[in-house]
C-alpha positions as CSV (number, residue, x, y, z in Angstrom):
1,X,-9.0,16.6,3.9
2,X,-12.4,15.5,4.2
3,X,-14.0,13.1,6.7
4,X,-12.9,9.6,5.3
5,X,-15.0,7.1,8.2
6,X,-17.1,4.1,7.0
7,X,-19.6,5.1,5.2
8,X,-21.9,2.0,7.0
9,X,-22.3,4.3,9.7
10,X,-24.4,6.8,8.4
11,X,-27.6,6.5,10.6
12,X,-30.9,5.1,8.4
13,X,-28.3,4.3,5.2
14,X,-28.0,0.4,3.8
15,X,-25.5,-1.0,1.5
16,X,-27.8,-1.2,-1.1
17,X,-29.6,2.0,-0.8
18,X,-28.7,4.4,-3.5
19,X,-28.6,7.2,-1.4
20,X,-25.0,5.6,0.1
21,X,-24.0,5.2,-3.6
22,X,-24.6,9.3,-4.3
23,X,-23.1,10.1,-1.2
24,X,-20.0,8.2,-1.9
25,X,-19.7,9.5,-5.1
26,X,-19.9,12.8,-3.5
27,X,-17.5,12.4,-1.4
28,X,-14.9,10.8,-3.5
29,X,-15.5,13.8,-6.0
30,X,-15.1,16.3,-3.2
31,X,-11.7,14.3,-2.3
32,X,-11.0,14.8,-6.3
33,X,-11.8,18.2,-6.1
34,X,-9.4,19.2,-3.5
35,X,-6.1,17.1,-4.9
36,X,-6.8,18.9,-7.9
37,X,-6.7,22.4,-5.8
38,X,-3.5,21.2,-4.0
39,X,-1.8,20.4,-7.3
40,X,-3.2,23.9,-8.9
41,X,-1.2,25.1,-5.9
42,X,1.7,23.2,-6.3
43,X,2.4,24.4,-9.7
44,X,1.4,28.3,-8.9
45,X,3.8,28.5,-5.6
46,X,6.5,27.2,-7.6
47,X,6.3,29.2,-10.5
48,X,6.3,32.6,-7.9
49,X,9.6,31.4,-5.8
50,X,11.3,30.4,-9.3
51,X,10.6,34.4,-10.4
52,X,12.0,35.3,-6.9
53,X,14.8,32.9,-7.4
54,X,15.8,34.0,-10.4
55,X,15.4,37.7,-9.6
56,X,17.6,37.1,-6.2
57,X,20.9,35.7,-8.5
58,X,20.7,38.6,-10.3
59,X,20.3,41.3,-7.7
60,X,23.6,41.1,-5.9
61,X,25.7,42.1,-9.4
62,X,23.5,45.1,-9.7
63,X,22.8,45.8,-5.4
64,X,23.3,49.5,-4.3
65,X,24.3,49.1,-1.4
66,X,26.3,45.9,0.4
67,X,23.3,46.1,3.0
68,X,21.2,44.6,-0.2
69,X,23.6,42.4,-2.1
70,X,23.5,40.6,1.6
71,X,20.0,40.6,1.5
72,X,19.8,39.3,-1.9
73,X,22.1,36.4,-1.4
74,X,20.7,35.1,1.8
75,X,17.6,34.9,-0.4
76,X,19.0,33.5,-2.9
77,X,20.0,30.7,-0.2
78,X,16.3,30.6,2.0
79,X,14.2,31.0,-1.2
80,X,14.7,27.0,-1.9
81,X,14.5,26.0,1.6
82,X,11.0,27.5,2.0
83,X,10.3,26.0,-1.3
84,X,11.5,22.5,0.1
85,X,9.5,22.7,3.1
86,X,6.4,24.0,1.6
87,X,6.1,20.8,-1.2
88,X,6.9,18.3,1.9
89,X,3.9,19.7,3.5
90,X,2.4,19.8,-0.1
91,X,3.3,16.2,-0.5
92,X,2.1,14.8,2.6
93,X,-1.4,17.1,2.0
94,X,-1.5,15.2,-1.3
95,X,-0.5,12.1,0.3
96,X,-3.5,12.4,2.4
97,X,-5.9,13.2,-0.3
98,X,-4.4,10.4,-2.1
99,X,-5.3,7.9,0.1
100,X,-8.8,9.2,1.2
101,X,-9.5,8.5,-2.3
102,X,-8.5,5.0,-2.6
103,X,-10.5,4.6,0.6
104,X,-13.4,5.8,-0.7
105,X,-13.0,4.4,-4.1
106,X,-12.7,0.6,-2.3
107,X,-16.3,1.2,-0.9
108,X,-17.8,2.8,-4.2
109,X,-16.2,0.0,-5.7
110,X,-18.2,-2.9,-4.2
111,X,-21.5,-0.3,-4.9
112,X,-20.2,0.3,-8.4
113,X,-21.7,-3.4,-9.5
114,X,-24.8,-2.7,-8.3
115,X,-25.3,0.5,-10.3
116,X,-23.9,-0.7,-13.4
117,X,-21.3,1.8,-13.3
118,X,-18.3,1.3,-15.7
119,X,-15.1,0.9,-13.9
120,X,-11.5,2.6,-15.2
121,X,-9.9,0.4,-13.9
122,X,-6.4,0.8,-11.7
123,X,-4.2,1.7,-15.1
124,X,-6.0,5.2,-15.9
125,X,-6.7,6.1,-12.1
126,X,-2.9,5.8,-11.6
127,X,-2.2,7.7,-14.5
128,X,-4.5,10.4,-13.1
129,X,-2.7,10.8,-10.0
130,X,0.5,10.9,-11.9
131,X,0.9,14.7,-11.8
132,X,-0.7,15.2,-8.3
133,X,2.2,13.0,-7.1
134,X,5.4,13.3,-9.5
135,X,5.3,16.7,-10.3
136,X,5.6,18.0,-6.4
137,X,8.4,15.4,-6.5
138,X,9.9,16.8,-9.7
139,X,9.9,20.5,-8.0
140,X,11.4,18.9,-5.2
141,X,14.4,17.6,-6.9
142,X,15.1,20.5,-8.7
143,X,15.1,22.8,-5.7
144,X,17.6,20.3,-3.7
145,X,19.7,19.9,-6.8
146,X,19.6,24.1,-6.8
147,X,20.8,23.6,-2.9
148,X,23.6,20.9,-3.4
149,X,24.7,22.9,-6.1
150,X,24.7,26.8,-4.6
């Protein structure tokens, strides 16, 4: 997460000088950026321990050896546990970046009406954090549901 401190303290900078305005802007894209990444992540960590799921349930029918059927269904019990744990870090990394954000949107907000730049207003940002924030949340109920049920 990037440095989220007030912006006012920027040696030299005023609230009207544009130069505050880009580097808000920059920073708020930067904080865009990497919720973005973290979602990407998400999404591509969950997909792999699904495969390794999946291949784990079917490994102890066709094991060798009892040495790798054992192996197989100790997996088939850790693989959602490290998937649990990785999107509760996941969450509270997005959590984070979430609420940089919103911290750096209030103060581009106030500079917005001085550089006539149109706002979205809170309905479409929401909706544009809706998958950063519910589908690590979806993941995570299906991987506990997967636990309950095993």
């Amino acid at each position: 997460m990037s440095d989220t401190s007030d912006p006012r303290a920027a040696p030299g900078l005023r609230a009207g000088d544009p130069t505050l305005h880009l580097l808000l802007k920059d920073r708020l894209d930067r904080e865009t950026d990497l919720i973005i990444q973290r979602t990407a992540w998400v999404v591509g960590s969950q997909a792999f321990l699904f495969s390794a799921y999946a291949v784990s349930l079917c490994a102890p029918a066709r094991a060798a050896t009892p040495a790798i059927a054992a192996k197989s269904r100790l997996l088939v019990t850790l693989i959602p546990w490290v998937s649990v744990v990785s999107l509760s870090l996941l969450l509270v990394t997005i959590g984070a970046g979430v609420t940089a954000w919103f911290h750096l949107r209030g103060h581009t907000h106030k500079l917005d009406a001085l550089a006539s730049v149109p706002e979205t207003g809170p309905i479409v940002r929401l909706a544009g954090l809706a998958a950063p924030l519910l589908v690590p949340v979806a993941f995570l109920i299906t991987w506990l549901t997967l636990l309950v049920h095993h």
